[in-house]
N, C-alpha and C positions, 0 to 999 in steps of 0.2 A: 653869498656863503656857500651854497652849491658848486657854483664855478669854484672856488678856494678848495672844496675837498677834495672834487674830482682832481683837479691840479697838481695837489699834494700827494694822492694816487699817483698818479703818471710820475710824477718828479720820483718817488721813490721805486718804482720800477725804473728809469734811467739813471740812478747816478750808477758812476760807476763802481765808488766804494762800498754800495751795499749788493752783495753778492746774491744774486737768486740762484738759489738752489735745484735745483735738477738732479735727474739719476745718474746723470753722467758725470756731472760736478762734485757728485759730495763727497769724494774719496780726496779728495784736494784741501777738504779739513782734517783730515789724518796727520798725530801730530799736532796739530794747532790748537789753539782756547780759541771757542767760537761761541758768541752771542746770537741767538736765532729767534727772528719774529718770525712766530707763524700767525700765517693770517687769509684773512677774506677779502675780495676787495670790494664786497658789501658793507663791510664792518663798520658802524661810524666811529669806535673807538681807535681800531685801525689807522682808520684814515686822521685821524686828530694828530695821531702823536707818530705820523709818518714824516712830517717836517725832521723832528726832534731826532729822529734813527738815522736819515739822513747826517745831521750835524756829529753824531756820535759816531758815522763811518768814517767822515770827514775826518775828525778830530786823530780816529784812530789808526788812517792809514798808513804810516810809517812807522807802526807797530807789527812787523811781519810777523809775529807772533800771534799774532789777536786778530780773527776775520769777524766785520757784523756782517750778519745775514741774513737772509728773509726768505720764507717758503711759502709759496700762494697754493695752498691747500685745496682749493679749486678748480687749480689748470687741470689740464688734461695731461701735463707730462709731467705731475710734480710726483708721480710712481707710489712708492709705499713713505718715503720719508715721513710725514704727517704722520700717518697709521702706525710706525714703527717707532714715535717718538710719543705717543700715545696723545694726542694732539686730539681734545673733545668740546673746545669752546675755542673764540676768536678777542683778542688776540692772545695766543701764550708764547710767553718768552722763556727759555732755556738757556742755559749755559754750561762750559763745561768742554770734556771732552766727546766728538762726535758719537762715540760708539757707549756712552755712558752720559746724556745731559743729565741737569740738576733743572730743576723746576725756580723759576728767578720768581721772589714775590715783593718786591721793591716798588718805589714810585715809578711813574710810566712819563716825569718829565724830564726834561734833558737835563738839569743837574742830579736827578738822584742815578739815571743811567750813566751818567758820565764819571760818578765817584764810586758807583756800583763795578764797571768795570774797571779802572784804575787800578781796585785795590783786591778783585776776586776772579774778574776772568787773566787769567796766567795760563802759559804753559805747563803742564803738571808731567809727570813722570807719566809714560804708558810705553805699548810694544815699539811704536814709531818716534820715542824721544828717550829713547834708552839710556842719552851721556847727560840727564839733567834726575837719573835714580841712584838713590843709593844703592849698595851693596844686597840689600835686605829685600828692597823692590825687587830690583835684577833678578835676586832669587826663584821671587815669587812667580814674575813672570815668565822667567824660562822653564820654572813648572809644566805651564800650562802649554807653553811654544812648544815642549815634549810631548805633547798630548795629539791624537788623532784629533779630526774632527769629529769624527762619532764622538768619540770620548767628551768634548767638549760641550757638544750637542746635549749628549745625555746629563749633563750637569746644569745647562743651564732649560734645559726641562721638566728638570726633579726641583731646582726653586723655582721655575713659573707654574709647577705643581703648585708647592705648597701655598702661593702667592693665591693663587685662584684658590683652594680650599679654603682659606684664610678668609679672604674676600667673603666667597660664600657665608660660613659661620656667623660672620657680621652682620649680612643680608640676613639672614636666618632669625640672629638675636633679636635683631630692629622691629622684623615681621611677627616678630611673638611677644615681644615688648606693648608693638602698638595692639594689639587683638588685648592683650590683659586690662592695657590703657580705657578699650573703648569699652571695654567689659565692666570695667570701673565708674565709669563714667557714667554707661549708663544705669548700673545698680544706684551711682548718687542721685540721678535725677528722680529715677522712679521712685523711691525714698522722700525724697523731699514733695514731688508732687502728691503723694499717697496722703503726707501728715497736714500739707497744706490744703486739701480735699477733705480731710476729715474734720477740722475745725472751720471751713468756709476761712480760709487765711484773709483775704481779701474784704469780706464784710466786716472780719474783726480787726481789721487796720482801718478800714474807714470808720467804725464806731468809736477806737479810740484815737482818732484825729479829731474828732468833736469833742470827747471827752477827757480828753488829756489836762493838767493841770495848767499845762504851759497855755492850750489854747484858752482857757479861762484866762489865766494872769492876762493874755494877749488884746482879752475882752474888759479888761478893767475890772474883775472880781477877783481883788485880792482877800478878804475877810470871809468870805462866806465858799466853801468848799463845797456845798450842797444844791446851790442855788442854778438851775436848770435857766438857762437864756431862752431855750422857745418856750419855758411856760409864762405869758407876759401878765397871769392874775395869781399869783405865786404870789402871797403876802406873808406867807407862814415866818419867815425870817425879816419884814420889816419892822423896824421899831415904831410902835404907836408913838403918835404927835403929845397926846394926851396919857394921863396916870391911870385912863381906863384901860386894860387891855380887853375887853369881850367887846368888839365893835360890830357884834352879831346884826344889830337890830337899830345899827344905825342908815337909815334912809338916804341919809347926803354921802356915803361915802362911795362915791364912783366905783371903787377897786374891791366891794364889799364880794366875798366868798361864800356860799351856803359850807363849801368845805369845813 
């Protein structure tokens, strides 16, 4: 089994249709719908479903449109790619265009990758595929092609502002949410232990386990509601054998009571 992952490793760093990524390579998905696993080559999830990526390049090669990809977030030359695609566990998959991925959250085996891309990773309209935009795109985007890069810069600054403030406030809420939670929590407990210490909770659950009707019916004293099982000279509620009932000062009677 060992030997089987690491192999599947290796295999997927050699084929050739799945494309590793680099600093110098990834301007070459400009333009194109690209499928991207990042990954670890620790990963065991990785490694499971490195076969299945394989077959999915395989499948999609003669789709010059559509690159699968893979980035090993571990090398030493995989640059910022990872970091700038916000890449914080192993394995994540993206889609999309390179300067804009979409976060993929589909099955991880090769029929849901294989009808996942089919029918979502496409060519899309952007600055490098300009004769597959409408009118309205083209607009849009030569907006921004008229723009400095400062100009640019500063816009996508003022939403990674807000982005981050946002974030924060959430952080914030969460952290003020749980402080009310444990504050709660523990006013129920001290509460509850305070009234369970005042009545001895625990002596008076064990006295009515003895006393309970049920454990009488349990003991066969259905008739007699009063009748105490450890008093074993308890005659007050037996029927006398005879039409005496004062059996005070009777001598033969084993069970006889001064009571």
């Amino acid at each position: 089994m060992k030997f089987t992952l690491i192999a599947l490793s290796l295999l997927s760093s050699a084929s050739a249709d799945v494309l590793s990524l680099t600093p110098d390579n990834v301007d070459s998905l400009n333009g194109k719908a690209a499928f991207i696993k990042f990954f670890a080559p620790w990963c065991g999830h990785c490694k499971s479903m490195a076969g299945d990526w394989i077959k999915l390049a395989d499948e999609m090669s003669d789709n010059d449109g559509v690159i699968i990809a893979e980035a090993d977030c571990t090398s030493d030359d995989i640059g910022s790619i990872c970091s700038d695609n916000g890449v914080e566990g192993f394995p994540t998959l993206k889609y999309g265009d390179i300067g804009a991925l979409t976060d993929y959250q589909g099955g991880r085996d090769y029929e849901s990758l294989f009808e996942f891309t089919k029918e979502n990773v496409k060519p899309g309209c952007s600055p490098a595929r300009l004769e597959i935009c409408d009118d309205a795109e083209k607009a849009n985007i030569q907006k921004y092609m008229d723009m400095s890069p400062d100009e640019i810069s500063k816009i996508i600054a003022e939403v990674d502002a807000v982005i981050e403030a946002e974030d924060q406030k959430l952080a914030d809420s969460v952290k003020d949410l749980s402080a009310k939670y444990e504050v709660m929590v523990d006013a129920f407990e001290t509460q509850q232990t305070a009234k369970k210490e005042e009545v001895d909770y625990k002596l008076v659950k064990a006295v009515f386990g003895i006393k309970s009707p049920k454990k009488a019916k349990a003991a066969g004293d259905d008739d007699d509601d009063d009748y105490d099982p450890d008093d074993e000279d308890d005659d007050d509620d037996i029927m006398p054998l005879s039409g005496d009932d004062d059996d005070d000062d009777d001598d033969d009677d084993d069970d006889d009571d001064d009571d």
